[in-house]
Backbone and ligand atoms as CSV (ligand in chain L), in Angstrom:
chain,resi,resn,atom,element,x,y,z
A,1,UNK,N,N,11.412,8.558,14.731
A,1,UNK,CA,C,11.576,7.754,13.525
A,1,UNK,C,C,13.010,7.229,13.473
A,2,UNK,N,N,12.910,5.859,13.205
A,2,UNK,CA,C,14.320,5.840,13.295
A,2,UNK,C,C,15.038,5.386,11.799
A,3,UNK,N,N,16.526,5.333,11.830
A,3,UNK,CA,C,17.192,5.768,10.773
A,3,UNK,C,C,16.344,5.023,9.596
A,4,UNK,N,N,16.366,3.414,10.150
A,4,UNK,CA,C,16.237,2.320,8.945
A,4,UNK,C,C,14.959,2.873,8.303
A,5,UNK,N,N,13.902,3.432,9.571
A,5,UNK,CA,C,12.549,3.742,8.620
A,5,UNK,C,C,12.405,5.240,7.736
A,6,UNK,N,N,13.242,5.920,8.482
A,6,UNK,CA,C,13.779,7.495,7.279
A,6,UNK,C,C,14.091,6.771,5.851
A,7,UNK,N,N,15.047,5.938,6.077
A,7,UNK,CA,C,15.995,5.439,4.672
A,7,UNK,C,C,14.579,4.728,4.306
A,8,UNK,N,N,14.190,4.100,4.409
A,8,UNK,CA,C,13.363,3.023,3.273
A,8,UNK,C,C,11.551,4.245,3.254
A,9,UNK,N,N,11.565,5.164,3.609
A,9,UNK,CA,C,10.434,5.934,3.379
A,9,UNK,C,C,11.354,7.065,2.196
A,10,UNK,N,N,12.306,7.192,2.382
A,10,UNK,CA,C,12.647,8.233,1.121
A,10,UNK,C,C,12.591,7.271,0.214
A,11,UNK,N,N,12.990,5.610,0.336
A,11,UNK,CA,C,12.870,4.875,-1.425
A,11,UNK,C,C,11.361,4.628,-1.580
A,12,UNK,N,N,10.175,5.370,-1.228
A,12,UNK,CA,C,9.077,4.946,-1.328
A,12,UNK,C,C,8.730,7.086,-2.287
A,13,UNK,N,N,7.960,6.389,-3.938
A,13,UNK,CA,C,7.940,6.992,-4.339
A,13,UNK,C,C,7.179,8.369,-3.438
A,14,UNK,N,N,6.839,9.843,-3.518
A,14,UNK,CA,C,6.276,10.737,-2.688
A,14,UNK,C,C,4.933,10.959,-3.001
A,15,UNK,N,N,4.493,9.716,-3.860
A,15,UNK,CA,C,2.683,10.337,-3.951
A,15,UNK,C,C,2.245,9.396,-2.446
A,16,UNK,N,N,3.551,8.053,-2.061
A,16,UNK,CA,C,2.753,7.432,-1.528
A,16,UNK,C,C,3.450,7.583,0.015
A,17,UNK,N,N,4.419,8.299,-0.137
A,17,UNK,CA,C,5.227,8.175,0.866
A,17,UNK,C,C,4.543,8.387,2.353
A,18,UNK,N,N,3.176,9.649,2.605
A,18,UNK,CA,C,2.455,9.875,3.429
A,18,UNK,C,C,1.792,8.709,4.253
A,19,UNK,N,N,1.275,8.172,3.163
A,19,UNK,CA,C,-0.096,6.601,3.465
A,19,UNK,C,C,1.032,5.902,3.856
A,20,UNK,N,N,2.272,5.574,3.626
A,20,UNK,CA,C,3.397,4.590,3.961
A,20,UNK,C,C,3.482,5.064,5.531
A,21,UNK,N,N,4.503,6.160,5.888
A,21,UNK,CA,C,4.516,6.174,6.983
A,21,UNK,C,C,3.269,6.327,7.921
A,22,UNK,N,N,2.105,6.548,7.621
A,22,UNK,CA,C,1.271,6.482,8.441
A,22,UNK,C,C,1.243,5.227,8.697
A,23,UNK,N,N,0.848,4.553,7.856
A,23,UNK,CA,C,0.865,2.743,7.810
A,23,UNK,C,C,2.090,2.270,8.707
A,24,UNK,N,N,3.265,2.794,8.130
A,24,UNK,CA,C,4.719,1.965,9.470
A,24,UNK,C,C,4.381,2.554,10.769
A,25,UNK,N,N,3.712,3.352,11.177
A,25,UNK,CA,C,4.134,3.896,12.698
A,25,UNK,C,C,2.341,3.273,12.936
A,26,UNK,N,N,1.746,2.723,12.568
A,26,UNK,CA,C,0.742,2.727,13.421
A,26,UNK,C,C,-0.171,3.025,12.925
A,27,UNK,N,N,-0.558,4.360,12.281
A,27,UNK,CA,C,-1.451,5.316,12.691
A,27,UNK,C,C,-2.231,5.721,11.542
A,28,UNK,N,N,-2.303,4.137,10.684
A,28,UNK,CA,C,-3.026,4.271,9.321
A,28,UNK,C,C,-4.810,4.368,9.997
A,29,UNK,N,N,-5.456,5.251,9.174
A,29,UNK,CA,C,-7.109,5.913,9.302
A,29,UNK,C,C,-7.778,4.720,9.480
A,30,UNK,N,N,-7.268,3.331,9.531
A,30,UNK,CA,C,-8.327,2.026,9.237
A,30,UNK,C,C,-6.924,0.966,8.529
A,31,UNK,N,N,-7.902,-0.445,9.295
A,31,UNK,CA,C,-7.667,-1.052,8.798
A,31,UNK,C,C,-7.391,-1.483,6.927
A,32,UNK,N,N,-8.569,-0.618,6.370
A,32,UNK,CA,C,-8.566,-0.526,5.059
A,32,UNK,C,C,-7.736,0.463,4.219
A,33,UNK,N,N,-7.004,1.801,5.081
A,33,UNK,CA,C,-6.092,2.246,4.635
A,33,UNK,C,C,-4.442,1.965,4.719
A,34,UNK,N,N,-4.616,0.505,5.587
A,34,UNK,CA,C,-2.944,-0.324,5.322
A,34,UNK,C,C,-3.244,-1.213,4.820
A,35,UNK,N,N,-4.711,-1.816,4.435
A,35,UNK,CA,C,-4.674,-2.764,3.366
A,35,UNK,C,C,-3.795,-2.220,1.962
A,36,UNK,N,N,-4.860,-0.774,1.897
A,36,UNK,CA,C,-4.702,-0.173,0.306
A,36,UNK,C,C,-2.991,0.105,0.234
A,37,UNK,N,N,-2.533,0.830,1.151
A,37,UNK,CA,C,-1.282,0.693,1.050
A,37,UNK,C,C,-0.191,-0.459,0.775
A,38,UNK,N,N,-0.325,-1.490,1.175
A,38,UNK,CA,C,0.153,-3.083,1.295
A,38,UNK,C,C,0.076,-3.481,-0.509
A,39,UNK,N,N,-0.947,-2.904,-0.682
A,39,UNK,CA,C,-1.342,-3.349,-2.130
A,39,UNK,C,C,-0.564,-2.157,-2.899
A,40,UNK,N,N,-0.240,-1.447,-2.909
A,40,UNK,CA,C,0.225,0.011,-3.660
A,40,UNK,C,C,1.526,-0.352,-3.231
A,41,UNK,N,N,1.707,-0.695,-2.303
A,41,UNK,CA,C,3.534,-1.321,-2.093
A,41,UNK,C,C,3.777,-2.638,-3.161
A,42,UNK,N,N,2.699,-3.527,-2.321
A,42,UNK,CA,C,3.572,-4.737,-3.797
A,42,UNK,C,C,3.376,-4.958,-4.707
A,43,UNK,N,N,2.598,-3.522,-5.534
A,43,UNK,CA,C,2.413,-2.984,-6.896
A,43,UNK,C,C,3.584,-2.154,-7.695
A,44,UNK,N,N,4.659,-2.044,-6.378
A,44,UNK,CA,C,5.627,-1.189,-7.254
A,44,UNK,C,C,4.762,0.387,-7.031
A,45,UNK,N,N,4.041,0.225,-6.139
A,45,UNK,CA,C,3.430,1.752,-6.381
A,45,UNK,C,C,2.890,2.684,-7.530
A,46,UNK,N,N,2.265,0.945,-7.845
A,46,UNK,CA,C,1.539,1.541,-9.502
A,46,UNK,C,C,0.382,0.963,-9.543
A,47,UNK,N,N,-0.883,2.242,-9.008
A,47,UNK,CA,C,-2.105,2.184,-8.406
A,47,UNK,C,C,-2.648,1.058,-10.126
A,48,UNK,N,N,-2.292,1.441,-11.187
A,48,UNK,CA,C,-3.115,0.607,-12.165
A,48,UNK,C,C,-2.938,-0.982,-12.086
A,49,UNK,N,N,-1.272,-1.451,-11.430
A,49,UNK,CA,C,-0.830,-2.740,-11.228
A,49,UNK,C,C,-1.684,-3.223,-10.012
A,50,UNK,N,N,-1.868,-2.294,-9.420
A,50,UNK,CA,C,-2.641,-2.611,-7.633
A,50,UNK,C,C,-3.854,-3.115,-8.885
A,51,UNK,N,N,-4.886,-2.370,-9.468
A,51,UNK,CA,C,-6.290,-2.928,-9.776
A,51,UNK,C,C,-6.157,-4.110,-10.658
A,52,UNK,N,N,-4.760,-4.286,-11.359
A,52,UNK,CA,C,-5.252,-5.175,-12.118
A,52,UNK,C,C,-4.412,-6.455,-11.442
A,53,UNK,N,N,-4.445,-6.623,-10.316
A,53,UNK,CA,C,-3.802,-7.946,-9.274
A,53,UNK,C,C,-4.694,-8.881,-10.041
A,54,UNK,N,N,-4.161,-10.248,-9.763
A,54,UNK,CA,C,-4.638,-11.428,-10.450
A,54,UNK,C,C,-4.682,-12.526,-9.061
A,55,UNK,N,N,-3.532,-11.814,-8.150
A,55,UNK,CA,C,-2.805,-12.929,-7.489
A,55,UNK,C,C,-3.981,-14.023,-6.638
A,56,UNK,N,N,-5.236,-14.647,-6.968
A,56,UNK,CA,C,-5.933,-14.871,-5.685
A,56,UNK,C,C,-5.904,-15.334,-4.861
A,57,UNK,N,N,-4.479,-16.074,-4.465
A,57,UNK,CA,C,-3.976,-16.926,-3.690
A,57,UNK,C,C,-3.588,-16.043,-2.200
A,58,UNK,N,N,-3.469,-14.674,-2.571
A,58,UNK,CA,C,-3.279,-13.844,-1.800
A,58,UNK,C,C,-3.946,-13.416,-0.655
A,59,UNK,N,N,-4.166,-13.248,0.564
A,59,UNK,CA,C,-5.246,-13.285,1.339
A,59,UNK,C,C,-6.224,-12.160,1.681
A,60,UNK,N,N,-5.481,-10.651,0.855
A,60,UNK,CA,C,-6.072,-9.679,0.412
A,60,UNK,C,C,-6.534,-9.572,-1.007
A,61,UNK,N,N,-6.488,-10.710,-1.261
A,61,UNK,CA,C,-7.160,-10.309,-2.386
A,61,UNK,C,C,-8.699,-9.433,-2.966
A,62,UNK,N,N,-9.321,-10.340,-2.013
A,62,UNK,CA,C,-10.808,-9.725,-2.195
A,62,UNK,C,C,-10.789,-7.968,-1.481
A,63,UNK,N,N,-9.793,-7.716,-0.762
A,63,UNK,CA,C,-10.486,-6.877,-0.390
A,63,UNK,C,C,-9.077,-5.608,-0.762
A,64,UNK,N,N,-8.721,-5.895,-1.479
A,64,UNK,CA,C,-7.535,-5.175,-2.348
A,64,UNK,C,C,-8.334,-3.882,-2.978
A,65,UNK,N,N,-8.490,-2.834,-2.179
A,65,UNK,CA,C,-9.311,-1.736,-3.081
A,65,UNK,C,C,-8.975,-1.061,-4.052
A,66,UNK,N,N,-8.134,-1.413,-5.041
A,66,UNK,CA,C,-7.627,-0.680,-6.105
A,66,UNK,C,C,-8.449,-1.339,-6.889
A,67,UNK,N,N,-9.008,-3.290,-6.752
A,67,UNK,CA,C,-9.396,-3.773,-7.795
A,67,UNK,C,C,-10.802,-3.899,-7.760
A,68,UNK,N,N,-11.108,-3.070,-6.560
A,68,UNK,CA,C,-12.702,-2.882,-6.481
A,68,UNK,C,C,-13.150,-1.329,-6.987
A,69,UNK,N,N,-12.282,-1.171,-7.126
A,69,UNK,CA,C,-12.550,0.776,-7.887
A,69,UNK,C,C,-12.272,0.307,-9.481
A,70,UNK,N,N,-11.772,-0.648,-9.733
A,70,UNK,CA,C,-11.747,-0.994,-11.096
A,70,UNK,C,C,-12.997,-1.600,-11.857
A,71,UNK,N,N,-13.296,-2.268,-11.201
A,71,UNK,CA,C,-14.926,-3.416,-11.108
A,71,UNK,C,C,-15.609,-2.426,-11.949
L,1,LIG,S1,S,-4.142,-8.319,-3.287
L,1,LIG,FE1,FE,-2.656,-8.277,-4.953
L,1,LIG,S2,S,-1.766,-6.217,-4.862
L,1,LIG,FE2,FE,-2.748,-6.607,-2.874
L,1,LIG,S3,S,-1.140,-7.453,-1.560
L,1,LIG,FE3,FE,-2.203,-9.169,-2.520
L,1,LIG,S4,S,-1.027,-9.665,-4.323
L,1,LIG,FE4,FE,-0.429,-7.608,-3.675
């Protein structure tokens, strides 16, 4: 791991910090578990901001699973 990705995984709050680095090195469970992450990142890491995305211009949108557990 190197330094830059130590430093910016400690500013990633610790519920999500796990799914993060799995996601930076590779070795996220699926494609759909670095979607969900991607979305929980540019939520501020606030799973309720992830479901209630609006953005649809976005190209994850549809498949943004925070806002399909909301549905
Ligand atoms: S779908 Fe919404 S929450 Fe997910 S990456 Fe796009 S803009 Fe962000």
């Amino acid at each position: 791991m190197t330094d830059e990705l130590a430093g910016y995984l400690a500013s990633v709050p610790s519920s999500a910090r796990q799914m993060m680095a799995r996601a930076l090195s590779g070795k996220s469970k699926s494609p759909r578990d670095a979607i969900r992450t991607k979305c929980l990142e540019c939520s501020g890491f606030a799973r309720d901001e992830a479901a209630a995305c609006k953005v649809w211009r976005c190209p994850l949108f549809h498949l943004n699973p925070y806002r399909e557990a909301g549905k």
